[in-house]
N, C-alpha and C positions, 0 to 999 in steps of 0.2 A: 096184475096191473101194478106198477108203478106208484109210489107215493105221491101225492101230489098237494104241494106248498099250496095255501092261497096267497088269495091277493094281502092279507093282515097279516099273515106268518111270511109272505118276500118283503112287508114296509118292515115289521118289527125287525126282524133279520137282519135288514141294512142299519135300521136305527143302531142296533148294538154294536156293529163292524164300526159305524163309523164315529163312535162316542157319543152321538145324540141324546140316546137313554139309555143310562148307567143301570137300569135297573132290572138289572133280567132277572127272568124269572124260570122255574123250575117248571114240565109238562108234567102232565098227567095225561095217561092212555087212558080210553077207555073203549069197548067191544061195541059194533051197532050191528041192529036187527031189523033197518031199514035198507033196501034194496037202494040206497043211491049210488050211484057213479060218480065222486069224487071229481069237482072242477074247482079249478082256482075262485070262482063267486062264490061258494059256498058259505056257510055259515053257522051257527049251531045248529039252528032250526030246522036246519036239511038232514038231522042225523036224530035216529030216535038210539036211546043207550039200553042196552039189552039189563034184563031185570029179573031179579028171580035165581031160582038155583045157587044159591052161596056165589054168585057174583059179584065183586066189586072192583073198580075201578082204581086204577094204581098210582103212585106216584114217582115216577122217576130218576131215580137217583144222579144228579147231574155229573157225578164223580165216576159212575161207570160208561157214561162214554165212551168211545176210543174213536179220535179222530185221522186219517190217513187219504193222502193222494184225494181229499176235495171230500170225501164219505164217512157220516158219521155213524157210527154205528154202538147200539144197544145190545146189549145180551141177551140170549132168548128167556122170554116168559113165559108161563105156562098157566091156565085157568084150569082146575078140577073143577066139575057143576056136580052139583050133590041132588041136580032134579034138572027137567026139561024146561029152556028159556025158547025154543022153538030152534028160527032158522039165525046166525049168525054170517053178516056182509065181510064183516071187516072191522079195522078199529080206527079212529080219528085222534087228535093231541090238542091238547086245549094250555094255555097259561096259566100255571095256579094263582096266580094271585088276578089277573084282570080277566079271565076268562075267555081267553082270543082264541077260537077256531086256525090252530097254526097249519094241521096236515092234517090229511086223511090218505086211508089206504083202503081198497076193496079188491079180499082176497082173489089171488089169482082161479083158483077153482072154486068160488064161492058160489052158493051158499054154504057154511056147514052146519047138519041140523045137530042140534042137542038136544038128546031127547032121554038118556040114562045118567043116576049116578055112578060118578068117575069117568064121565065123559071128558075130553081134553082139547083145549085150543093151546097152542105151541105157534111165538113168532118169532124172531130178529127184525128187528126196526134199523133199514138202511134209509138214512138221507141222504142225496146226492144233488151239491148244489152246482156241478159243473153240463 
């Protein structure tokens, strides 16, 4: 499945293009273990954040971007669980500092169950705003 922007991550988006608010901010990934389907309504509340197993939540380094032909794109990440957090959807981006629900994603062959240590989730985060 396809990333998909909400409706707060396509207003913030424009605010910054178009000078409005100066003030961007840095995402944070983080893993969910709620079966939702990603729609531009969403919200925090729609996403529960997986917990347990030496999991935590990341913060994205704005500097390894690489933006090209409309697609930004991140480097892959990878999660070791050193214990069973169950079933894994997909992961969402949130604003570090105001906490805005900007994207989610649900993996294209999701669920994946984690259920050993040294189990492994592995992504690349493409955005494509065209």
């Amino acid at each position: 499945m396809a990333i998909v922007i909400t409706d707060i991550g396509k207003q913030k988006a424009l605010e910054y293009l178009v000078g409005k608010d100066s003030s961007t901010e840095s995402l944070i990934i983080k893993l969910f273990s709620s079966s939702t389907t990603p729609t531009t309504s969403d919200t925090l509340t729609s996403y529960t954040e997986v917990s347990g197993g030496g999991y935590t939540s990341r913060a994205l380094d704005p500097t390894q971007w690489s933006i090209s032909a409309g697609v930004a794109t991140y480097p892959q990440l990878t999660w070791t669980f050193t214990s069973s957090v169950g079933t894994v959807y997909g992961y969402y981006l949130v604003s570090s500092t105001n906490n805005y629900l900007m994207a989610a994603e649900k993996f294209t062959n999701a669920p994946y169950t984690i259920s050993n240590n040294g189990d492994t989730i592995s992504l690349t985060i493409n955005i494509n705003l065209l």
